[in-house]
C-alpha positions in Angstrom: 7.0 -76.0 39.6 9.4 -74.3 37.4 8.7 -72.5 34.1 9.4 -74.4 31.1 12.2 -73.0 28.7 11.0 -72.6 25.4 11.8 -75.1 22.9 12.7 -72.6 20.5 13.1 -68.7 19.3 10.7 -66.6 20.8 8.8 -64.1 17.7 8.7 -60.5 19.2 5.4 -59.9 18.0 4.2 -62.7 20.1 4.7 -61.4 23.2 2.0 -59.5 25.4 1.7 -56.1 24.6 2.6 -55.2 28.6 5.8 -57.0 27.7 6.6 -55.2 24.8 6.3 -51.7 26.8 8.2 -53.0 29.5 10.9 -53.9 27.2 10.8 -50.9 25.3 11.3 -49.0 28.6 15.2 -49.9 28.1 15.4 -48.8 24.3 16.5 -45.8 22.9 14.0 -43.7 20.4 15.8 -45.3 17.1 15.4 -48.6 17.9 11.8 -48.3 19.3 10.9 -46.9 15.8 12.9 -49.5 14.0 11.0 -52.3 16.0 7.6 -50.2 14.9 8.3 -50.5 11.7 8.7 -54.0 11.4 5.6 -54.9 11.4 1.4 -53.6 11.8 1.3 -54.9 15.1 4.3 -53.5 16.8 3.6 -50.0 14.9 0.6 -50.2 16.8 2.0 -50.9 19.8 4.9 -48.8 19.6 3.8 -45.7 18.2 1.6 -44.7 21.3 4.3 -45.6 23.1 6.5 -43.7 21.4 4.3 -40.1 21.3 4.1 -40.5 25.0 7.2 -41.2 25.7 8.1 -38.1 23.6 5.7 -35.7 25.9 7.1 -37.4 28.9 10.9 -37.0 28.2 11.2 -34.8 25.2 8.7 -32.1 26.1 6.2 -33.1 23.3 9.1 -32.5 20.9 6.6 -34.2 17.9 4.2 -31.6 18.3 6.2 -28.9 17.4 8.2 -30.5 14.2 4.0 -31.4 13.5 3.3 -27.9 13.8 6.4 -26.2 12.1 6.1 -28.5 8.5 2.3 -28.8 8.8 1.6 -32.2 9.8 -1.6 -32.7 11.1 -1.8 -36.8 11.5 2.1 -36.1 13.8 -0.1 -33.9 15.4 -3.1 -35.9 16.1 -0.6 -38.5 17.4 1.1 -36.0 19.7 -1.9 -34.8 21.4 -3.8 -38.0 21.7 -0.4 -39.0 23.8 -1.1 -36.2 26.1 0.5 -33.2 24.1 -0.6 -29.7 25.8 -1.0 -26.7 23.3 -0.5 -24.4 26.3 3.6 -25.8 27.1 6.2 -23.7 26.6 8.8 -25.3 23.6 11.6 -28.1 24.9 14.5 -25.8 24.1 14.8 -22.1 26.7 14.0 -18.9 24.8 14.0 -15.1 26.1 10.0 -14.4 25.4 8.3 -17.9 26.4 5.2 -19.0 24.2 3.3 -22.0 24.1 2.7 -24.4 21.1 -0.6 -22.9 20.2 1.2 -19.4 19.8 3.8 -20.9 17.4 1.6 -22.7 15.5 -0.7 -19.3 15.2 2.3 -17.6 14.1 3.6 -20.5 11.7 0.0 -20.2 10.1 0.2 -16.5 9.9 3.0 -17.1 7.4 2.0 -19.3 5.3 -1.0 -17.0 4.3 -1.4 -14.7 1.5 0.0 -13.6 -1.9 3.6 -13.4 -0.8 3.4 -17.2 -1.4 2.9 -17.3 -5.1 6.4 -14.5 -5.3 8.3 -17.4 -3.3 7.4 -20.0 -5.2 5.5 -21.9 -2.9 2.6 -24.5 -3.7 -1.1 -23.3 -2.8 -1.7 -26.5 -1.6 1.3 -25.9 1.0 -0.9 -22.9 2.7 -4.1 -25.3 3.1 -2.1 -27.5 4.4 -1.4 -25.0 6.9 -5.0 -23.5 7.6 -6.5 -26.6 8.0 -3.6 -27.6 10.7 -4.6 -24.3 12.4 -8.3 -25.3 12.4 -7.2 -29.1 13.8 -5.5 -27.1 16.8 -8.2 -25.0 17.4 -10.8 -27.7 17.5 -8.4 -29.8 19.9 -7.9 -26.7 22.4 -5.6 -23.8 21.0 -7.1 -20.4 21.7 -9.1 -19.5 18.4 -7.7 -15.7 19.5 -4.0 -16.8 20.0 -1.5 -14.2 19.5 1.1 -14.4 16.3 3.9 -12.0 15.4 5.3 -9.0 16.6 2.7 -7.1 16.3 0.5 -9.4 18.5 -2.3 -9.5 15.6 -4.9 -12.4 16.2 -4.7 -15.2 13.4 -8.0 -13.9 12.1 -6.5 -10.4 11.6 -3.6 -12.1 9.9 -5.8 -13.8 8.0 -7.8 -10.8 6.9 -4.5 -8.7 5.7 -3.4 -11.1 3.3 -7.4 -11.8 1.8 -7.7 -15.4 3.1 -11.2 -15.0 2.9 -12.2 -18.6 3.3 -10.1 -18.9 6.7 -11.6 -15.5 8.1 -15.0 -17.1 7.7 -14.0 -20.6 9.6 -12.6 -18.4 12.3 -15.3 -16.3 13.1 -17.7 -19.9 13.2 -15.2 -20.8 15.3 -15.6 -18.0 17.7 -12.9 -15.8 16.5 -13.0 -12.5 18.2 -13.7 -9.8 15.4 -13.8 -6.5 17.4 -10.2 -6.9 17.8 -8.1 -4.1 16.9 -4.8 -3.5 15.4 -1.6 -1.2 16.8 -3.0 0.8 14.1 -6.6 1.5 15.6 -7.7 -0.5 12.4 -10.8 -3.1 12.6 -10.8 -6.2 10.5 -13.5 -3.8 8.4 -10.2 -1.7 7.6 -8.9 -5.2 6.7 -11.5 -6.3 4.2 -12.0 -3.2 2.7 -8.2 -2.5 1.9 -8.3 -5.7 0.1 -11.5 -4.8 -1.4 -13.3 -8.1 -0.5 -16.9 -7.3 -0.3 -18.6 -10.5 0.8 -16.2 -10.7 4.1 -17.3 -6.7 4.5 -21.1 -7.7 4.9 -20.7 -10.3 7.1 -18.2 -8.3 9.3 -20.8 -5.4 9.3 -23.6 -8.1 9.7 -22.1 -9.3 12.8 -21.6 -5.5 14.8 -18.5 -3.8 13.1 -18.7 -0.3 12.7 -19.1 0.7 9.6 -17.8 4.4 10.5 -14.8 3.1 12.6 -11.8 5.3 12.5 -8.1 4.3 12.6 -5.1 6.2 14.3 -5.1 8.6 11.2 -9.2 9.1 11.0 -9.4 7.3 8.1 -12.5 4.9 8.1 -13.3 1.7 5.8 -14.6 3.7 3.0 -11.1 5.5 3.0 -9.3 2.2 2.9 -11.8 1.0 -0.4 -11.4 4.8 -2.0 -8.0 4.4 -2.1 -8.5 0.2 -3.4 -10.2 1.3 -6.9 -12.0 -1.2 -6.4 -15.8 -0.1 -7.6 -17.8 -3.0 -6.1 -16.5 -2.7 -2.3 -16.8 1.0 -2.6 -20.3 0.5 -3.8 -21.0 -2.2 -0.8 -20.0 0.2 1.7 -22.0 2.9 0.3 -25.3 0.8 0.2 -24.6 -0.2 3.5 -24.2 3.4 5.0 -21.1 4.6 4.7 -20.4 8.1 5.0 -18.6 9.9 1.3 -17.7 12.9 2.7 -15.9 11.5 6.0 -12.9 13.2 6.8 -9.6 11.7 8.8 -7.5 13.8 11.5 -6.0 15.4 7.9 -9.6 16.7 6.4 -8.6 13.7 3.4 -11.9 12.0 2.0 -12.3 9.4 0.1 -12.6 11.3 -2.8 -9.2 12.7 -2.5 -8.2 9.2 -1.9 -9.3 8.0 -5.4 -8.1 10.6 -6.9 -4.5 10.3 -5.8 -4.7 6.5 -7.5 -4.3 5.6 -10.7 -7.7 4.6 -12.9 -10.2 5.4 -10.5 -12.2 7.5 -12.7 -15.3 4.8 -12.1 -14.7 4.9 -8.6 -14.4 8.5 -8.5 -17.7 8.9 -10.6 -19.5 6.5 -8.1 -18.6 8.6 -5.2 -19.5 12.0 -6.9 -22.8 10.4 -7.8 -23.4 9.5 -4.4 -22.8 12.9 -3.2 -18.7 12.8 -2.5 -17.8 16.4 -2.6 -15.8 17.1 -5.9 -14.3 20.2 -4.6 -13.5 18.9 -1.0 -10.5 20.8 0.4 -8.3 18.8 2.8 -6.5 20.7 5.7 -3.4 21.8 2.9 -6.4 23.2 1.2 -5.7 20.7 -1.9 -9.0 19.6 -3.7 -9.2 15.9 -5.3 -8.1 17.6 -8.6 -4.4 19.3 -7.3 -3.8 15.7 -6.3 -4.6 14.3 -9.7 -3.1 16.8 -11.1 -0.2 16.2 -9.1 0.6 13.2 -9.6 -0.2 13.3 -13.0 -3.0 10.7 -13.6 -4.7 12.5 -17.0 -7.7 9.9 -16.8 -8.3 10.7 -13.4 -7.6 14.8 -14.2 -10.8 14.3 -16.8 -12.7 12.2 -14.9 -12.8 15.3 -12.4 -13.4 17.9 -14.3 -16.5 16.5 -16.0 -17.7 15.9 -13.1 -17.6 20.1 -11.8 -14.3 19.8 -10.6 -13.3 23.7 -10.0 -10.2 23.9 -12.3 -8.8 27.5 -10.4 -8.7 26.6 -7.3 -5.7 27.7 -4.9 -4.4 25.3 -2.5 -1.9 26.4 0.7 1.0 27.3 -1.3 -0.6 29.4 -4.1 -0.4 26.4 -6.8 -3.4 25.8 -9.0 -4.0 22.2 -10.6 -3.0 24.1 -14.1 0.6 24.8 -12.1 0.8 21.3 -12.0 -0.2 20.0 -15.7 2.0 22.2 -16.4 5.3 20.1 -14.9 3.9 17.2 -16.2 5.8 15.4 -18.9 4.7 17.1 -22.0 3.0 15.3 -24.1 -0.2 15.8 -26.5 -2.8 14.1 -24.2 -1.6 16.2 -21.1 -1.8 19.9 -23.7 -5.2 19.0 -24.4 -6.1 18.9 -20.9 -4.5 22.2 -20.4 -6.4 23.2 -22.8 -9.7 21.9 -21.2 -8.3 23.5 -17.9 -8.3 26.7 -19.9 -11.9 26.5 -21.3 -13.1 25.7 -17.9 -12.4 28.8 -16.8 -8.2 28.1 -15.1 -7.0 32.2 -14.7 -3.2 31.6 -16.8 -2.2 34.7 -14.5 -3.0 33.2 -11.3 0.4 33.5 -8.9 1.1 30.9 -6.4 2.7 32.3 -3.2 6.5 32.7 -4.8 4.8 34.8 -7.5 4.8 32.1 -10.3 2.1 32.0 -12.9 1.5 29.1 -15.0 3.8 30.8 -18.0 6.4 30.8 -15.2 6.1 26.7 -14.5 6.0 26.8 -18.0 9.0 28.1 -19.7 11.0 26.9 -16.4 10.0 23.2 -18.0 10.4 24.3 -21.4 7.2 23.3 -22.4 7.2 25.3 -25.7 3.7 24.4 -26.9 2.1 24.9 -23.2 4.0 28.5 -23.7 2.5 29.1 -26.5 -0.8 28.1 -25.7 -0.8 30.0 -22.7 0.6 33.4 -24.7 -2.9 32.4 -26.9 -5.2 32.6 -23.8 -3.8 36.2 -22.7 -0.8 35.5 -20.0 0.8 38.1 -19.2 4.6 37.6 -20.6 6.4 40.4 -18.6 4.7 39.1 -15.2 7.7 39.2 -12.4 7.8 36.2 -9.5 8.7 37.0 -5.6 12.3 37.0 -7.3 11.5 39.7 -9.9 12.0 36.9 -12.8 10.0 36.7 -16.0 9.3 34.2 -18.1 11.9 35.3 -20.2 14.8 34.8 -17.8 14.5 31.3 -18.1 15.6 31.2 -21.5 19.3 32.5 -20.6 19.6 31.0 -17.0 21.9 28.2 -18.6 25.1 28.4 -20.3 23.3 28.2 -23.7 20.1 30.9 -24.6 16.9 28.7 -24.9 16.1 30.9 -28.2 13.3 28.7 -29.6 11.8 29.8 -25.8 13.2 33.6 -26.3 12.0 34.1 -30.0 8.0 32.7 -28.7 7.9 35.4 -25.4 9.8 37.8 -27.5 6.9 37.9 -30.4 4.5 37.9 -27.8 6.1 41.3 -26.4 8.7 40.3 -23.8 10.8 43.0 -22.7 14.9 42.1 -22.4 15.0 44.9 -20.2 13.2 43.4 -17.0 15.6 42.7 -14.5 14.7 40.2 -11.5 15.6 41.3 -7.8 19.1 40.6 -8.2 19.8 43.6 -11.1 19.9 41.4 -13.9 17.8 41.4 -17.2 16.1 38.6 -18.8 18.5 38.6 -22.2 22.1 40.2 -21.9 25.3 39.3 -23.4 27.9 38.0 -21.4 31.3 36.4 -21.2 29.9 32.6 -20.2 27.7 32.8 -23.3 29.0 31.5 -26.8 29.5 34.2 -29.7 26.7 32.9 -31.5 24.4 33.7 -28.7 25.5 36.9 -27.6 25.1 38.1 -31.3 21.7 36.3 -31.6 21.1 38.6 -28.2 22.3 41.6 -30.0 20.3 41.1 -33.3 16.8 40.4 -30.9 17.9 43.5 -28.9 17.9 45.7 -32.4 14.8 43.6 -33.4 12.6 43.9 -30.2 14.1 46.9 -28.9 16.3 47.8 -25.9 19.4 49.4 -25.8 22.3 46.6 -25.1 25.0 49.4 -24.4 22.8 50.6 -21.7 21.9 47.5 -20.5 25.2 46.4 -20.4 26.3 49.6 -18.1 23.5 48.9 -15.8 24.8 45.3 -15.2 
């Protein structure tokens, strides 16, 4: 008997769904779609089709764009069509990975502050995590690789202070003993960005709280150097040592005090037994470094808390050497000044022969000069170099004699010469007139004999 023509047009959607495939077989990707989109039914015919199709011939190219722009339902699709997160990408690249790498890496960068600096939606890096979390739960290695470095997502996630993610991770099964190219745990991690909650459930599950990094420095050191009081204080209640060292002999303490407003992180570890007067391998104490860098609040802080203020460190400098190269201004004299009460020696030498008067008038810090004159320095003191205070006042082409006339009342003597034959004050041809008189009339005023001086140079 043979088939019976149909009396009419034949409605696409009518036909079996084996037919539909079988048909589709001889259609390109576009028009498959555009047939899927005509109506419910063929979508859901179709779109299966499609996916599979896809894996079969394009090397499951969907789950890749899915993965690169964050789309979890392309994903879904993709891997429900037979999608492998362990295939290597459709297109040939030098240094193969598989789909569950790049999406670890993708995820990787959309974590973390930079975000916010280009302008990108927080939703955007949700979006993101919870793709990376999808993947995960459908196969990808929780402990995939990402970046150059070859950090785990979980590190990643711990550098940037995605807390939230960290924690899904770990229930997950993320590995957290793993450990950076730097020798750094994820403790080093947490503690750098001074998150406290992730550090007690990182210690709670095993870290080492005393773990050292390629440079010795442990957690503490990475919190220290954070000023952040409540992770210092977490580490501390949970054991951590204040007076570890790293390979350099740095503490914490000396961390803190190279950072600025850490006086209540510096008062915590002192009260907790940090040693104030610590001395790292260069010899320099937690108050050369404050001093140093010029952090006044941190200088105080210090000091009130038995800071030695005359300390040497390895090149002869004292911390009042280095207020004294500070900008001048009245809130860094009056810590001189406390330097001073405390019991800072204002002839102490470094190893060039330099005493604070020295530092001083070489800044031109006139009320530091004077100050210093006040507390008994020696004006006529001579460096390695056989200079004086008073030298600095005519090293340039103009005489400094506001710095002169205070060393000169205070019993400078012109006469001094440094190593090289020449005296502190002396006329001379690249001086103006009016300082070579002025020279002349402080020579018949504080003595010396400017012919004679004059022969001798």
């Amino acid at each position: 008997m043979e088939p019976v023509p149909p009396t009419g047009p034949v409605e696409l959607a009518s036909l079996p769904n084996e037919i539909l495939l079988s048909i589709a077989d001889y259609l390109d990707e576009p028009c498959i779609g555009s047939l899927a989109s005509a109506n419910s039914h063929l979508n859901t015919v179709f779109t299966p089709y499609l996916y599979a199709r896809n894996v079969k011939r394009s090397g499951a190219s969907a789950l890749w764009w899915a993965i690169k722009r964050g789309e979890r339902a392309t994903a879904q699709k993709s891997l429900d069509a037979g999608a492998d997160l362990d295939a290597q990408p459709p297109l040939k690249y030098r240094d193969p990975f598989s789909a569950g790498h790049f999406a670890a890496y993708l995820a990787t960068r959309w974590l973390g502050p930079s975000l916010t600096r280009r302008g990108i939606d927080k939703g955007e890096e949700q979006k993101r995590a919870d793709l990376l979390l999808f993947l995960i739960d459908n196969g990808m290695s929780v402990d995939a690789k990402c970046g150059n470095d070859a950090s785990t997502v979980v590190q990643h996630a711990a550098r940037v202070g995605n807390d939230e993610l960290v924690f899904r991770l770990i229930d997950k099964g993320a590995n957290i003993n793993v450990i950076s190219s730097l020798k750094q745990t994820l403790l080093h991690d947490a503690a750098k960005l001074c998150k406290a909650e992730l550090i007690s459930l990182l210690i709670n599950r095993g870290l080492d709280i005393h773990a050292r990094d390629g440079g010795g420095f442990t957690p503490l050191h990475q919190a220290a150097l954070g000023k952040n009081e409540a992770t210092v204080r977490t580490l501390i209640e949970r054991g951590a040592d204040v007076n570890c060292t790293s390979n350099d002999g740095v503490s914490p303490l000396l961390l803190a005090a190279a950072v600025r407003h850490s006086g209540p992180v510096i008062e915590l570890l002192v009260r907790n037994g940090a040693d104030v007067n610590h001395r790292a391998h260069n010899q320099a104490t937690p108050l050369h470094i404050a001093t140093d860098k010029g952090y006044l609040e941190v200088v105080l802080a210090l000091v009130e808390h038995g800071a030695n203020v005359d300390v040497a460190q390895h090149d002869g400098n004292t911390p009042l050497h280095f207020m004294l190269r500070l900008p001048h201004s009245e809130a860094n004299l009056e810590l001189i000044k406390l330097l001073i009460k405390k019991g800072a020696d204002v002839n102490s030498q470094n190893n060039r022969g330099a005493s604070p008067l020295h530092t001083a008038a070489a800044t031109m810090y006139l009320d530091a000069v004077r100050l210093l004159v006040e507390h008994g320095a020696a004006v006529n003191k001579q460096d390695a170099l056989g200079f004086t205070a008073l030298h600095f006042a005519g090293t340039g082409t103009e005489i400094r004699r506001d710095l002169a006339t205070i060393l000169l009342e205070n019993g400078a003597d012109m006469r001094l010469k440094n190593n090289s034959g020449f005296q502190a004050l002396n006329a001379s041809l690249w001086q103006s007139r009016d300082d070579n008189e002025w020279i002349e009339k402080a020579l018949a005023k504080f003595g010396g004999n400017d012919q004679e001086a004059n022969a001798e140079n």
